[in-house]
Each structure stands twice: as structure tokens, then as C-alpha cells.
PLY file of the C-alpha trace (Angstrom):
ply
format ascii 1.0
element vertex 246
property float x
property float y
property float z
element edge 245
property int vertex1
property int vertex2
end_header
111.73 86.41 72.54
113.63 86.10 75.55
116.75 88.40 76.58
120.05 85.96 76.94
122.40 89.41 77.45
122.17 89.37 81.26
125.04 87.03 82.53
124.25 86.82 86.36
124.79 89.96 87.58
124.71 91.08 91.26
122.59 94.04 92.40
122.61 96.34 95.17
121.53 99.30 96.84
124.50 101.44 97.07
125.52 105.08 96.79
124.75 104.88 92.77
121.53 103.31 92.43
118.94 101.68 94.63
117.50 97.94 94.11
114.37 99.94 93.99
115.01 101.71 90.91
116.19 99.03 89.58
113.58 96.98 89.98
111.37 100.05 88.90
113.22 100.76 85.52
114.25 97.23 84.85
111.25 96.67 82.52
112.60 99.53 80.03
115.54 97.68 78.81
113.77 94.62 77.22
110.04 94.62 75.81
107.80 93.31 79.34
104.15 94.15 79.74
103.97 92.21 83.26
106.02 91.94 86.59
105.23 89.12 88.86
106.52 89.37 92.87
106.64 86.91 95.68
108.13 88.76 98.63
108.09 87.60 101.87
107.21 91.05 103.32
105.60 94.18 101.58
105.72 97.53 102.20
102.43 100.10 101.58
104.99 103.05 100.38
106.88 100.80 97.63
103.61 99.76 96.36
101.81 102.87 96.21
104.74 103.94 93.99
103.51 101.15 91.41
101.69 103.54 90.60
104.03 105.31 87.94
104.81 102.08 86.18
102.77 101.44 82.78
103.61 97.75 83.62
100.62 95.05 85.36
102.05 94.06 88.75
100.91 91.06 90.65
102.16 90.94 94.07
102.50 87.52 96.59
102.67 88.74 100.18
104.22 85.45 101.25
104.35 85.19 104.72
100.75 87.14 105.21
99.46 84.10 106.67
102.00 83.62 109.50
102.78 87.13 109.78
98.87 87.92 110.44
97.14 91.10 108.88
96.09 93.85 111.35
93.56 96.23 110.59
95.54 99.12 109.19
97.65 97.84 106.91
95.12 95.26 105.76
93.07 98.28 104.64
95.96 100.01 102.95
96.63 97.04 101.03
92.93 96.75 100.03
93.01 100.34 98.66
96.56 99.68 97.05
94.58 96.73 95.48
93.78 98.63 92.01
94.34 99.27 88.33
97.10 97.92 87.33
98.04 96.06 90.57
97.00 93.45 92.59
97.68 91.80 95.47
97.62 88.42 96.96
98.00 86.39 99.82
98.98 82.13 99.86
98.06 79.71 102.02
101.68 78.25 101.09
104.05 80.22 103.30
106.96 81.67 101.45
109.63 83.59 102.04
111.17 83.87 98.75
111.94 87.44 96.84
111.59 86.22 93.13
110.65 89.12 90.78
109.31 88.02 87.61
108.89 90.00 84.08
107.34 88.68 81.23
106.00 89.92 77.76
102.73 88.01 76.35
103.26 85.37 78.97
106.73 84.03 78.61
109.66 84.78 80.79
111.96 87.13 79.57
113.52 88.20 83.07
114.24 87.09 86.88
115.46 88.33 89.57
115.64 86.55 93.18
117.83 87.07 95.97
117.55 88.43 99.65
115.37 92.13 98.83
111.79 91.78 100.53
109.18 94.39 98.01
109.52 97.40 100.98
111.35 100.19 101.20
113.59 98.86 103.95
114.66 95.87 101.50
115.44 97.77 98.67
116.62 100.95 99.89
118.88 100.22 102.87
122.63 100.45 101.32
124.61 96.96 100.88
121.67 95.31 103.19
120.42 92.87 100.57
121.21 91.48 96.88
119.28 90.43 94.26
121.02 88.44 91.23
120.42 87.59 87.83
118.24 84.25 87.30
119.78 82.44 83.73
117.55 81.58 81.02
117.90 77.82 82.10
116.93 78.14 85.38
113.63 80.14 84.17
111.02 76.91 83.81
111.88 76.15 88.01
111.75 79.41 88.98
108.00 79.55 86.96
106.97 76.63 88.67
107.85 77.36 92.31
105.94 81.21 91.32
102.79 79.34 89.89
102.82 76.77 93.21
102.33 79.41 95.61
100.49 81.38 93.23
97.67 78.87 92.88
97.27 78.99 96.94
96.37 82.34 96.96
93.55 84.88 97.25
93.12 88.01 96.40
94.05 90.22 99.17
90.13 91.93 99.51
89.21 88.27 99.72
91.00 86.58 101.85
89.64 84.66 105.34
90.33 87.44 107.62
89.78 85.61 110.66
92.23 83.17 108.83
95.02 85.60 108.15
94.67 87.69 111.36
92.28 90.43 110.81
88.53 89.62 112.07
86.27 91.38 109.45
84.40 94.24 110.13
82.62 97.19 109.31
86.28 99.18 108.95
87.32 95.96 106.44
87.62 96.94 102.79
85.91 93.92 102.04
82.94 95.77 103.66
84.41 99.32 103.61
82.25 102.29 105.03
83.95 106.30 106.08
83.72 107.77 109.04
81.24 109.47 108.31
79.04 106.30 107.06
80.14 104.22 110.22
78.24 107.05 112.87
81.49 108.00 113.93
83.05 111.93 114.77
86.11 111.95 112.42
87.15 115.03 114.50
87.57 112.33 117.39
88.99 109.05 115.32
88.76 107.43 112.28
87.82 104.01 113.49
85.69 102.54 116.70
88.67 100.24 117.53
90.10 103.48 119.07
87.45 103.96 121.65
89.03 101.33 125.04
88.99 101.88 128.49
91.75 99.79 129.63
93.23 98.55 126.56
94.99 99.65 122.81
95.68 102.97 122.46
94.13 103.98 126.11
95.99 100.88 127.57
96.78 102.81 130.79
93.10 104.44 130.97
91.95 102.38 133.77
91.14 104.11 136.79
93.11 107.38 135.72
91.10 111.14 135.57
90.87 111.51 131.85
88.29 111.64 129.23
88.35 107.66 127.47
88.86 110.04 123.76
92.18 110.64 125.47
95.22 108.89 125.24
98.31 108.06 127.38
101.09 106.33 129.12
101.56 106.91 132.63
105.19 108.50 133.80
106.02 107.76 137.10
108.69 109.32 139.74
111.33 106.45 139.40
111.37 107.05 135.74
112.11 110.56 136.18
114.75 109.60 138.90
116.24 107.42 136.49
116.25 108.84 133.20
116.61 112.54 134.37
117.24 113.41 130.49
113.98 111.81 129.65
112.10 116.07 129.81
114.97 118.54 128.70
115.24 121.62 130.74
112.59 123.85 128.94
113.49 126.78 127.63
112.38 129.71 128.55
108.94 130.76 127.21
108.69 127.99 124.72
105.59 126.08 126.30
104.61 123.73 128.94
104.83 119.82 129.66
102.26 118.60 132.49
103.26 115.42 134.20
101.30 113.76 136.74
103.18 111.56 138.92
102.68 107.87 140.67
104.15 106.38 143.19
0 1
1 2
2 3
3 4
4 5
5 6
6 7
7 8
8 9
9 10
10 11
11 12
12 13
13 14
14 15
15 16
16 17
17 18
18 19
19 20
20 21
21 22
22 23
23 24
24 25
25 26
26 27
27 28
28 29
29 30
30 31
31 32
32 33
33 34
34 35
35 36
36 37
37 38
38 39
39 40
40 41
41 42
42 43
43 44
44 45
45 46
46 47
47 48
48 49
49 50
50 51
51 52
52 53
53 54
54 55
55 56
56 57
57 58
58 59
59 60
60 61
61 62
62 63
63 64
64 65
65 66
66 67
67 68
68 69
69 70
70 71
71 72
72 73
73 74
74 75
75 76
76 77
77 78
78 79
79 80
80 81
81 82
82 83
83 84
84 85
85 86
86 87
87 88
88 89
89 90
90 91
91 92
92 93
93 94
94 95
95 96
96 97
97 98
98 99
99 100
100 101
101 102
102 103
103 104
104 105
105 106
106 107
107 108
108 109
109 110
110 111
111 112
112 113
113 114
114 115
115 116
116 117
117 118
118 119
119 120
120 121
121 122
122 123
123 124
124 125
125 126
126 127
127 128
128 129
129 130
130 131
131 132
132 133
133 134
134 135
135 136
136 137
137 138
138 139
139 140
140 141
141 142
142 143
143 144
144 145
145 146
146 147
147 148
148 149
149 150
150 151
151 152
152 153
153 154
154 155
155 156
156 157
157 158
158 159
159 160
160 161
161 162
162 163
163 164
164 165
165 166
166 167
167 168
168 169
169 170
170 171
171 172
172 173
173 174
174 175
175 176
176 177
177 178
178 179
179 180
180 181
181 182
182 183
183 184
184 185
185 186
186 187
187 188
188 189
189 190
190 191
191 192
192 193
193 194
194 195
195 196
196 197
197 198
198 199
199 200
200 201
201 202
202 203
203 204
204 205
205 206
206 207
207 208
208 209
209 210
210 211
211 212
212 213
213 214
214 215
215 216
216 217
217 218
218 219
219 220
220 221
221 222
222 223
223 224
224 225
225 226
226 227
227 228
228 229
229 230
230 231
231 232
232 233
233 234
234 235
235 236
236 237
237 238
238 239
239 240
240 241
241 242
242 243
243 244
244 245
């Protein structure tokens, strides 16, 4: 049975209550065993938090494809990718923020509006909205979900050379640890790390320091001109090396 109480209302995050807890509590004032998100972005902390909800969660990371996946967050979102959560990515671009609860398959609740599923969407005050969807408007809503819906993948399947991330040993499509990879964990968690001249050690090149190290060179007209840029130290309260280039 669907819920015909909710007359349009407009939500958001404010001193009172967050679009996050809404969203996160929503499903305890009408019977819903499923909530169904297409976001344009997604954010790792929001989604771990799923975690709490006795509620399946399917989530559309609609812009994935154009946004491009890099290694990191690709393999948070592969571990985030569990129980009672999953995660896709479309072929079809979107950009919509539809959220979607239903009980035994039919519609019972919508919300859509301007909130991307991160923290910074629904947790910065009076930053975005999300409204009520009426029970009329339900059936177009569905269909524009189930279009981009049907393009996607599940996110530990997707093309990674397709959606940005080149697969690899580090992938969680082909996950490994550390320790399984032949790599020190005391040095870094990943090869990808390890660069002479580029990444983190982008300014390695012909510099005197060990390629495990990294750094960004400061030179004398940087000092000259941001003279706040190293605060007087304090007395007896530690060190800062510099080496300077001119």
C-alpha cells in the first residue's frame, strides 16, 4: 500500500536536522524493505554508514563514467560493495539525485532534488533540497530509475579501463594485501607509490633523496614572498629543514 500523507514537502539540512538523517530514518515512518539511489556523485563515508540501516540499498553512481574511477576510491567502493548494499555504475550518464523506497517492489516513497549521496550534499546547511515526489508522478520517476539502471554494472565489474581505472593487481576485482603483492607495508600500501619523477615523488627527479621519500621542492622566492608560509618556531618545540633553489 502506498503512503498518500506526504504533500510535497521541502527538505533541508539546517540547524534541526540534516538531509542525511533524513534520508537515513525516512524508511521508519512507512513499512519499506528497499531504498533505491541514483546520485550523481557518492561519497565512501555516507555509504559506509549504510551500514546501520536494516534496509537493502542499491546505489547508481551516475556520473562514474565521465567522472573516471581512480584507484583509491574505486577500491573503497569495491569493499563498500557488501551485504546489504550494492553499488553500480551506468553507461547512461546521469546526474539526477532520485532516492527511491519501496516495500515488496512497489513505490511507496520518492525523493529527488539537488542532494548528491555524500556527506558534502547532505550535510552542508541550506546547500541543497530534496522534495517530496507525489504519488502520480511515481510510474516516471520508476522509469527514468529502471533506464539508467539497466545500463549498469556492478561496481566490482565494471570495464576499468572504460571507467578510468586500468585493472590491476591492487583492483578489488583481483584484490591481493600488501603482504600478498611482495610489497613492505612499513614502506606503502600499493606499488603505484614507488615513481621517480612522477605522483607522489613528482619533484624526485634529480634531487638527493631516497625514491621511498616524498616531497615538494620550496624555493627562496617562495619564502621571499610568502614570509608567513614557516611561523617563527618556538623555542624548543622542534625543527623544520628546508633546502633551498634558486
Amino acid at each position: 500500500m502506498k503512503n498518500t500523507h506526504f504533500l510535497n514537502m521541502l527538505f533541508v539540512t539546517n540547524e534541526i536536522k540534516s538531509l542525511k538523517q533524513i534520508i537515513f530514518q525516512k524508511h521508519d515512518s512507512f513499512p519499506s524493505d528497499e531504498l533505491n539511489i541514483l546520485t550523481g556523485y557518492i561519497g565512501s563515508s555516507v555509504i559506509e554508514d549504510l551500514g546501520s540501516l536494516k534496509i537493502d540499498v542499491k546505489i547508481i553512481y551516475g556520473l562514474a563514467r565521465e567522472k573516471k574511477l581512480n584507484e583509491i576510491f574505486y577500491n573503497d567502493l569495491c569493499k563498500l560493495d557488501s551485504g546489504s548494499t550494492q553499488i553500480y555504475c551506468p553507461d547512461i550518464l546521469s546526474h539526477a539525485k532520485i532516492y527511491i523506497w519501496k516495500n515488496r517492489g512497489e513505490i511507496v516513497y520518492i525523493l529527488n532534488g539537488s542532494a548528491n549521496f555524500s556527506n558534502s550534499g547532505l550535510e552542508t546547511p541550506h546547500r541543497e533540497v530534496l522534495s517530496e515526489v507525489s504519488e502520480e508522478s511515481f510510474k516516471e520517476f520508476e522509469t527514468y530509475y529502471d533506464r539508467i539502471f539497466n545500463s549498469s554494472v556492478r561496481v566490482n565489474k565494471v570495464d576499468l579501463n572504460k571507467f578510468g581505472c586500468k585493472e590491476n593487481k591492487n583492483s578489488c576485482a583481483n584484490s591481493n594485501v600488501a603482504g600478498e603483492a611482495g610489497l613492505d607495508p612499513g614502506i606503502c600500501v600499493t606499488d603505484s607509490l614507488f615513481e621517480k619523477a612522477s605522483k607522489i615523488n613528482w619533484g624526485h627527479g634529480t634531487a638527493h633523496t631516497n625514491p621511498r621519500d616524498a616531497y615538494i621542492p620550496i624555493r627562496k622566492e617562495d619564502i621571499v614572498n610568502y614570509p608567513q608560509l614557516f611561523p617563527e618556531k618556538a623555542e624548543k618545540k622542534g625543527w623544520v629543514t628546508m633546502t633551498m633553489h634558486r
